[in-house]
N, C-alpha and C positions, 0 to 999 in steps of 0.2 A: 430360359430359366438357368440352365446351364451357364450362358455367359455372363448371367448376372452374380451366381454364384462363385465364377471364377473372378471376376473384379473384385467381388468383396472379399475373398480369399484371401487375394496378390494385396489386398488393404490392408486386413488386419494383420497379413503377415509384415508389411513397412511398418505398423503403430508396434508389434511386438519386438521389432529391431530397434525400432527407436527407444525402447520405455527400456532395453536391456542395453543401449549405450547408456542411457541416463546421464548425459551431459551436451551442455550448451557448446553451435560451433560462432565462430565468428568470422563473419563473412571479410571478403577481403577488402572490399569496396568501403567500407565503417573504418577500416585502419584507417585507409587513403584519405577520407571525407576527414577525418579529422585531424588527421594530420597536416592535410591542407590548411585547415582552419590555422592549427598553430602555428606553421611556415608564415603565414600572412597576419597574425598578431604579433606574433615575434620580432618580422620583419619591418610592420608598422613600429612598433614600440623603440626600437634599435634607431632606425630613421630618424623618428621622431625627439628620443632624447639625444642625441646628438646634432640633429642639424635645424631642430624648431628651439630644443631648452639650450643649445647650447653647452652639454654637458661630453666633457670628453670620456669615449668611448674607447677599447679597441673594436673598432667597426672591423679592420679586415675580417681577424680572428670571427667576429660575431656573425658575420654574414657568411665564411665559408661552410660555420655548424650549421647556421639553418640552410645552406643551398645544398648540403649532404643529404636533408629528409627533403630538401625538392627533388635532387635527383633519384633517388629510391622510391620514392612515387611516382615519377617516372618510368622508371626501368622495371617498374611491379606493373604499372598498366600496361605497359607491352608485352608483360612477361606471360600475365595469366588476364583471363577476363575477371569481369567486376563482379560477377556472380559468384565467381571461388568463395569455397569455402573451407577456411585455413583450418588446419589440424593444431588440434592444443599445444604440444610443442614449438610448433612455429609460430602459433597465436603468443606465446610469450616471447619469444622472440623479437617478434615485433615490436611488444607492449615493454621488454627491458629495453631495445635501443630506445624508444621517446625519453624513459627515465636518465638513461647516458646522457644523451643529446642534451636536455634540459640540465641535467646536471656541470657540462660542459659550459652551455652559457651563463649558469651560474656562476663558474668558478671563474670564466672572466667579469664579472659586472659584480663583485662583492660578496659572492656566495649566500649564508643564510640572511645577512644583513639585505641582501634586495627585495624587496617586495614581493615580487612575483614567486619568490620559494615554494609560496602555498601550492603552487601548479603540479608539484609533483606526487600530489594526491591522484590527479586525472588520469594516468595508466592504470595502477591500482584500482580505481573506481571501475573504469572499465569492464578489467578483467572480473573483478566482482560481479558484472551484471555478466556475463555469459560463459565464464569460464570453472572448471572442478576451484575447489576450496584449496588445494596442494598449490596451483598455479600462484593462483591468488597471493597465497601467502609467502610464496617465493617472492614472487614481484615487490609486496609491500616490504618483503626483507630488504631488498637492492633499496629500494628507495629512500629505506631506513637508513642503512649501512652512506646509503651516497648525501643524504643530510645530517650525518654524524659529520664523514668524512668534512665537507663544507662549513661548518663552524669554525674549524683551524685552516684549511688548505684551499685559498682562494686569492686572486687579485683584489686591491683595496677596491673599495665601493667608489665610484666617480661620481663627482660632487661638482658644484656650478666653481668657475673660474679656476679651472686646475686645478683643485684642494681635494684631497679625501676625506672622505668623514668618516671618522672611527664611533664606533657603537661602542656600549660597554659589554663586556664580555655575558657578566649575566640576560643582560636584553637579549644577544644572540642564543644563549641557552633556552631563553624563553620563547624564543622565536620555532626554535629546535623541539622543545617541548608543544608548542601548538600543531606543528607539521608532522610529527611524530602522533599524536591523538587523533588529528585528523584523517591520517592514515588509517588508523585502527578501527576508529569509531565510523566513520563516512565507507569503508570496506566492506566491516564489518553489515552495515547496513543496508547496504547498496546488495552483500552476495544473499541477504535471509533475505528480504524482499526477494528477490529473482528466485533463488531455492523457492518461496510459497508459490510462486507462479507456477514453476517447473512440477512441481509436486501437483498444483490441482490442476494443470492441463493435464497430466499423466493420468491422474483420479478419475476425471471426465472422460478420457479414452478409454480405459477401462470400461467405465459407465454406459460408454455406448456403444462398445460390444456385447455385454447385458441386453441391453435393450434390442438389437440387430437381430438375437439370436428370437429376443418376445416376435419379432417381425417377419420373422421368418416362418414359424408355429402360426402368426396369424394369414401370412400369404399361403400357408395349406387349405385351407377352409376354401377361398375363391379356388384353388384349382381342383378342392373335389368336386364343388360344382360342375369347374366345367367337364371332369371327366364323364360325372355322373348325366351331362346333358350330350356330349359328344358319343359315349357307349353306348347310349337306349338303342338306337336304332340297330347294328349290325348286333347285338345280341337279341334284340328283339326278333330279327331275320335268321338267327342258329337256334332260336328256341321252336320257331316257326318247319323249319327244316327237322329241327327234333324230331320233332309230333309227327312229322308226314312219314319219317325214317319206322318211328316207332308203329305209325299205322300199319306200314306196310311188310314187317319183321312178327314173325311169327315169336310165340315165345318157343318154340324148341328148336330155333335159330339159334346155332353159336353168338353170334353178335347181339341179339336180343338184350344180354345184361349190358354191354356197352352200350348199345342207343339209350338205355331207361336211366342209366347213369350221366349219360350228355346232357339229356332232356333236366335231370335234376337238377347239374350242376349251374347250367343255364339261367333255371327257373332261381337257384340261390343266387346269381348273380344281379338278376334282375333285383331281386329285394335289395344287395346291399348296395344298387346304386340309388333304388328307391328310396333307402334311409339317409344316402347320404345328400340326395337333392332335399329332406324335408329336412336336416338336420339343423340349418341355420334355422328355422324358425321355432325348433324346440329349442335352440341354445336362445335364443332371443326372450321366449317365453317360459322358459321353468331354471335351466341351468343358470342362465347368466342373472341370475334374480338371486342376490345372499341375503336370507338373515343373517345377523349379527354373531348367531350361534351356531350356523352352518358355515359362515367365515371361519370366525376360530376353529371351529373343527377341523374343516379342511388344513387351516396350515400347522395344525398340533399337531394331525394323523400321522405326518410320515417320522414324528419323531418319539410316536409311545411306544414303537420297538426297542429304547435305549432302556439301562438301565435307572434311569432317573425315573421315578414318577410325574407324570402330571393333571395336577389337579384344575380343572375348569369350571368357572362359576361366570355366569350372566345371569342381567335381572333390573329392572329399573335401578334409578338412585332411592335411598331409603327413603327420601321425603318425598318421593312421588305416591300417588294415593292412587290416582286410576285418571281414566281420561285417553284422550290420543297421546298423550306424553309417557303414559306407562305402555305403549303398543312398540315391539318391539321394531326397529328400523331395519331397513332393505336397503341396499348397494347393487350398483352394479359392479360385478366379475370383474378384477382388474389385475393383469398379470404385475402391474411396479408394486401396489399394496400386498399382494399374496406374495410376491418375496420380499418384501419390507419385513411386513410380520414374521415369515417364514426365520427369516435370518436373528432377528431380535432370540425368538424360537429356542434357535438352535444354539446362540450365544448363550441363555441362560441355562438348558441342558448342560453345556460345555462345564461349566465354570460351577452347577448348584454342588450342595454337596448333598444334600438329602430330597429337593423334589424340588418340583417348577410348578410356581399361582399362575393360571391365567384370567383374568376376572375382565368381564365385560358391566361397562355401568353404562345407562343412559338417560337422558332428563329431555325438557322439552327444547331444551338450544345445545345442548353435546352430545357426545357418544368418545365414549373414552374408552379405549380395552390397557389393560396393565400387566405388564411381564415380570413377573420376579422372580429373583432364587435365593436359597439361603447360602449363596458362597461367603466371599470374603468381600466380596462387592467391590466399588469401583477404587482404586488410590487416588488420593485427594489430589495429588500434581499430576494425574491425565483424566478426572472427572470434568475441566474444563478445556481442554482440549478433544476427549474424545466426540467420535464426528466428524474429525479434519483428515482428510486421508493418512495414509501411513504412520497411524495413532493406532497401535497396538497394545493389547494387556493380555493378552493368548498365553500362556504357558510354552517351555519348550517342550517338546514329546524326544527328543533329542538323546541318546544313549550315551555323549557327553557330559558329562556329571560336573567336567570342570568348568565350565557356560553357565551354569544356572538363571544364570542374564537373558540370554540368547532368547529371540521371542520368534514365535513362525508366521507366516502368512504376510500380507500385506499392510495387513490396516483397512484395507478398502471395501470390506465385505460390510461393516455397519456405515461406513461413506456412502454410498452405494444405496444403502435402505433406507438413509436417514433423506437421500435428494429423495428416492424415491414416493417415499412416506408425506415428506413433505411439499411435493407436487403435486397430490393428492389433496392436500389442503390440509392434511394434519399437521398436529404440532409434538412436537416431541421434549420431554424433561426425564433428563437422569439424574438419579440421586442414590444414597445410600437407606435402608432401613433405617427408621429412628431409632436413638434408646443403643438397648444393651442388643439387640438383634441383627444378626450379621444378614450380608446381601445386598445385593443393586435390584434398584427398580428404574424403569422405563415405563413415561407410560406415553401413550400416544392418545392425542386428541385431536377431533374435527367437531366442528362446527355439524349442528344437526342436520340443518338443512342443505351444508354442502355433501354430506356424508350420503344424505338420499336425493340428489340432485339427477346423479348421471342414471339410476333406477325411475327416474320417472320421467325423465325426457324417452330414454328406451322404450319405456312401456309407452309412452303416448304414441311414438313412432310405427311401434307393433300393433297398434290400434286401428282397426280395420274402418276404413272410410264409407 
């Protein structure tokens, strides 16, 4: 057990290194791959409009720029293996020389006027999928800065039978203006796609250390077992030794009080491995069995020590009349729902300003419980966002007074409840009070019969054959 809890240790301590680098690296082998790619487009292209279209070229010039990123792909695969993995500094590094290079053979083949101009989006794109947002927008600067430069400072465009062809000035402007957007908007794109990534694998790490920690609380239960089966005997054999000690111990024997104490302590021992070998089948049969009202209880309790009140109300839906649809529903015990709710909870204590509803409804196809508070309720630009990790509205507790922005926590703790909740088979809807009345409401719903689904498979199992 020991070893298992040092691997998960040596784990979550890598997941807490990495969520506190919080950035992408890129690997060296994705330079090279794609650098190759363009050596050998480039190469084809050059080739090709020169010795299939016929169009004059400076071919020397064009083939010494591209055989400079052959030879540095070269001299990087000897240099380091293909698994490296390049540090942000040198990752742009990398990513500004392809923008030079490419900029270089633009400026011999016509600059903005060639076709191909649109290619120096592709570095920028890049560095947007794996790299901090500062890189990024360094990169997109050069690229900018070296497709200004190219509008005025380039050799004429080659054109079929020795002739140049002149563009008019505004086309090249406009050329300048698409490669210019396309930088920004195609960047821009490419780094919030990859941020969402980054942020919900971060989310999910989080999440299942959450959960490691449920797994671990429930790997205690098998090993009281097996304690409680592996102890019987040798204290059963010191209880055995007791008695005989004690038969034979007069009581105006100095030791007399020590045996009557061994023999007791013994005899308690035995009980508490006897509770703990029956203890799964009373959690099977009483504990692990909630009403609805014993749910909410339990995850209200540990927060009516706060200064908020809270008020709790279950009870069929009003238009139930009686029947098994008015019979309150059973669940089974679930550590992800007990802190779903628990968390909902404690968000609305957080945030009420005069007391926290909790109201449980149920009918013959739902069972709905509902969180309210009378705060200030949710702001309309993160009512549809919250849920998404690192989506906060927390207040700061902060002694900074000049921050008033500054929000604490993560975001992750309703992330977190809302997967949980909704694993469960619940559903979740936030909204504000209606009308003139301040406050957010949550309310969570499951389907009735998934709600007592895992309550009755349990109980059929704990059902004696």
């Amino acid at each position: 057990m020991t070893a298992i809890d040092n691997s998960q240790t040596a784990r979550w301590a890598s997941v807490s290194e990495w969520l506190r680098a919080g950035e992408s690296r890129l690997r060296l082998q994705t330079i090279v791959r794609l650098r190759w790619l363009a050596v050998i487009g480039q190469t084809l292209t050059v080739v090709g409009a020169c010795w299939v279209l016929g169009i004059e070229l400076p071919i020397a010039g064009c083939l010494a720029v591209i055989a400079l990123s052959a030879w540095l792909n070269v001299a990087l695969r000897i240099r380091y293996p293909a698994s490296h993995r390049l540090k942000n500094n040198y990752a742009f590094v990398m990513l500004a020389y392809d923008i030079l290079q490419l900029a270089a053979l633009l400026y011999l083949t016509g600059g903005l006027q060639n076709p191909f101009a649109f290619l120096l989006i592709a570095p920028v794109t890049v560095s947007a999928s794996t790299l901090p947002i500062k890189i990024t927008a360094a990169l997109g600067a050069l690229a900018i800065i070296a497709a200004t430069l190219l509008t005025s400072f380039h050799h004429p465009l080659p054109w079929f039978h020795h002739t140049n062809l002149l563009l008019p000035f505004p086309y090249v402007m406009g050329v300048w203006a698409a490669v210019v957007s396309g930088i920004l908007f195609i960047g821009f794109y490419s780094w919030r796609t990859a941020e969402e990534a980054r942020r919900m694998a971060e989310a999910l790490a989080a999440a299942e250390m959450v959960l490691a920690r449920e797994q671990k609380l429930s790997a205690l239960d098998g090993l009281a077992a097996a304690a409680a089966h592996g102890l019987g005997t040798p204290l059963a054999t010191i209880a055995v030794v007791a008695k005989e000690l004690m038969r034979d111990t007069k009581p105006s024997d100095r030791h007399y009080e020590d045996v009557v104490l061994l023999r007791a302590q013994a005899e308690r021992c035995r009980e508490i491995l006897a509770e703990l070998a029956g203890r799964r089948e009373q959690l099977d049969l009483i504990v692990s069995r909630l009403p609805v009202s014993h749910l909410i209880e339990e995850v209200v309790s540990p927060h009516r020590l706060v200064a908020v009140p809270i008020e709790v109300r279950s009870g069929p839906a009003p238009d139930i009349a009686g029947g098994s649809a008015a019979q309150e529903p059973i669940t089974q015990r679930n550590p992800g729902v007990l802190y779903g709710l628990g968390n909902l909870v404690e968000n609305a204590v957080d945030f009420a300003a005069g007391k926290v509803e909790v109201e449980a409804r149920w009918s013959a196809d739902e069972v709905s419980i509902v969180v309210a508070d009378d705060g200030a309720g949710f702001p309309p630009y993160v009512l549809e966002q919250l849920g998404e990790p690192f989506v906060t509205t927390r207040p700061s507790r902060s002694l900074d007074r000049e921050a008033p922005d500054e929000h604490i926590g993560m975001g992750l703790g309703f992330f977190i409840a809302k997967t949980l909740l909704e694993r469960s088979g619940a559903r979740l809807d936030l909204a504000n009070r209606p009308g003139r009345e301040a406050g957010a409401v949550v309310t969570v719903t499951w389907p009735r019969a998934k709600f007592e689904q895992a309550a009755d498979k349990r109980e059929g199992a704990a059902t004696p054959v």
